[in-house]
C-alpha positions as CSV (number, residue, x, y, z in Angstrom):
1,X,12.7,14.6,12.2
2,X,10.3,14.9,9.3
3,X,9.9,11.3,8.6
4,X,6.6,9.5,7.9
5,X,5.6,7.4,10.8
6,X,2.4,5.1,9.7
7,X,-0.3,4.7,12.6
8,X,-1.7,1.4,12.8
9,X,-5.0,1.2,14.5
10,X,-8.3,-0.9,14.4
11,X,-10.4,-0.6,11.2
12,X,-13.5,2.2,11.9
13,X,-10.7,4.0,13.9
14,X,-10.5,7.8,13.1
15,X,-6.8,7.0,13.1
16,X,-7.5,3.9,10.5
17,X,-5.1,4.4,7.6
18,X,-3.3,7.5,8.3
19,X,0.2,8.4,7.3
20,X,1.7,11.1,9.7
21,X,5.0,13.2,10.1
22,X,6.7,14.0,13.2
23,X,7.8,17.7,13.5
24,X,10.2,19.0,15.2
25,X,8.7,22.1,16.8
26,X,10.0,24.8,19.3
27,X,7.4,24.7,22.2
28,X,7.9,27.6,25.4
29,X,11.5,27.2,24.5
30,X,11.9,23.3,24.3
31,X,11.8,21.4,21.4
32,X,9.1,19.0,21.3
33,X,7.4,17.0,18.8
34,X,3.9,16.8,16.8
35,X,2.3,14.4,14.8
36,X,0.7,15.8,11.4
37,X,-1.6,13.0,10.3
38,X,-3.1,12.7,6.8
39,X,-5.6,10.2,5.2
40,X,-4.1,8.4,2.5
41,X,-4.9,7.9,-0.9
42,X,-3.9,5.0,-3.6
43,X,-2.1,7.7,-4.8
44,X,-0.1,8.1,-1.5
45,X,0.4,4.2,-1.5
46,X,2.7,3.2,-4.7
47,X,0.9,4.8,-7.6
48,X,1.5,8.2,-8.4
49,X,-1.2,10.8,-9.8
50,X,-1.5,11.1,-13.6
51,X,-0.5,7.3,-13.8
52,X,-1.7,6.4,-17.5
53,X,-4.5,3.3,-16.4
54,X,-7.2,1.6,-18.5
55,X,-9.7,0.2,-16.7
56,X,-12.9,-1.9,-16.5
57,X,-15.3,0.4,-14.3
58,X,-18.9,-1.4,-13.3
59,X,-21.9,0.4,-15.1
60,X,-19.7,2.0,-17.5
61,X,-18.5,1.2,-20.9
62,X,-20.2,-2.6,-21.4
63,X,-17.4,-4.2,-20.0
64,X,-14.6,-2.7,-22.3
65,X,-11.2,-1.2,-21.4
66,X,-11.8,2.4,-20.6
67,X,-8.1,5.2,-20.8
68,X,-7.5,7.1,-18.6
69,X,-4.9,8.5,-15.8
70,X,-5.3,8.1,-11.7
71,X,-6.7,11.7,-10.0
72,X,-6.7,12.8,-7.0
73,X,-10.5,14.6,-6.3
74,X,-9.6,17.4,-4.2
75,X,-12.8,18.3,-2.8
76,X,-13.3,14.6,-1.3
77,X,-9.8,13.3,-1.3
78,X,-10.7,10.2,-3.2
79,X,-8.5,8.5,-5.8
80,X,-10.2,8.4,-9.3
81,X,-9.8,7.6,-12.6
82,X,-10.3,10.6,-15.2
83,X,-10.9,8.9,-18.4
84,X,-9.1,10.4,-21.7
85,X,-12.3,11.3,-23.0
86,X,-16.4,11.9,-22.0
87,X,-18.2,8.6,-21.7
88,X,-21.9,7.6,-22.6
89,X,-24.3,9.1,-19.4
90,X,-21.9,12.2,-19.1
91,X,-18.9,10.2,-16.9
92,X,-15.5,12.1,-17.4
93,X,-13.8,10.0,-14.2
94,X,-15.2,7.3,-12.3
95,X,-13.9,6.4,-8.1
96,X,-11.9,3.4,-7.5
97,X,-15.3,1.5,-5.8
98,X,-16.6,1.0,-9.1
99,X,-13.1,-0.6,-11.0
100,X,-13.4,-4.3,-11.4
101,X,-10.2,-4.7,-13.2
102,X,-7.1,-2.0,-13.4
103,X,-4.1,-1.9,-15.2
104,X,-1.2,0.6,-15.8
105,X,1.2,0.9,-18.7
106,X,5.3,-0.1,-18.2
107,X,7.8,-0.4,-20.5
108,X,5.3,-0.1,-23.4
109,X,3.0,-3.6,-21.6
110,X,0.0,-3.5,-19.4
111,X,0.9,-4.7,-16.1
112,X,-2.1,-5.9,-13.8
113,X,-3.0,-3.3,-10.8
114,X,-4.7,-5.1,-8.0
115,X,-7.6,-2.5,-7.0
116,X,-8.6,-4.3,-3.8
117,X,-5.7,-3.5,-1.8
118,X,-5.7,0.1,-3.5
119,X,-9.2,0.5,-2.4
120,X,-8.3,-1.0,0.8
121,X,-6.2,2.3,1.9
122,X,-8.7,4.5,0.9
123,X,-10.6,6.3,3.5
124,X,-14.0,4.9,4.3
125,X,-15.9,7.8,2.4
126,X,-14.2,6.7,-0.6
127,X,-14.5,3.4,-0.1
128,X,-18.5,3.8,-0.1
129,X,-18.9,6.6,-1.9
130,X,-21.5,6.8,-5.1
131,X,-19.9,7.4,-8.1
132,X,-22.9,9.7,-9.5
């Protein structure tokens, strides 16, 4: 009874991209049922946190690849890149707004990470958030 059931609902929903679990729950005596609904994260979607990435952030790095490993900000919930090591202006992990190109290491090759669809399950916070 634990299972995740994904809502589907119109984009600027507050029900937009959740993933939820039914619960089996004793209620006055009966059993009965709740729904415990979570925003996801890219990290909830396919790619797990403390996946090694390089990416190519906008603003940062003059177009290079950057190291780093996929983070999940637990103050905002966002998916983010934390980068191996400081970067010029201070930036130690950047949101996944600001990647224009993404790619994760397997079996000793890059493999390409589309970010749009990653971005696209992110909550709308993240999705416009400022990367300051």
């Amino acid at each position: 009874m634990n299972e995740p059931i994904r809502v589907e609902s119109a984009a600027g929903s507050p029900w937009a991209n959740r993933t939820c679990l039914r619960r089996a729950l004793p209620f006055a005596g009966r059993a009965g049922f709740v729904l415990v609904c979570l925003a996801t994260s890219a990290l909830a979607q396919g790619l797990p946190e403390n996946t090694r990435v390089r990416v190519v952030p906008s603003g940062i790095g003059n177009g290079q690849w950057l190291d780093g490993k996929l983070a999940l900000n637990k103050g905002s919930g966002c998916t983010m890149v934390l980068f191996d090591k400081k970067q010029p202006g201070g930036y130690t992990m950047v949101a996944l707004n600001s990647i224009t190109r993404m790619e994760r290491q397997d079996k000793g090759a890059w493999v390409d990470v589309p970010v749009k669809p990653l971005l696209a399950k992110e909550t709308k916070s993240c999705r416009e958030a400022a990367n300051d």
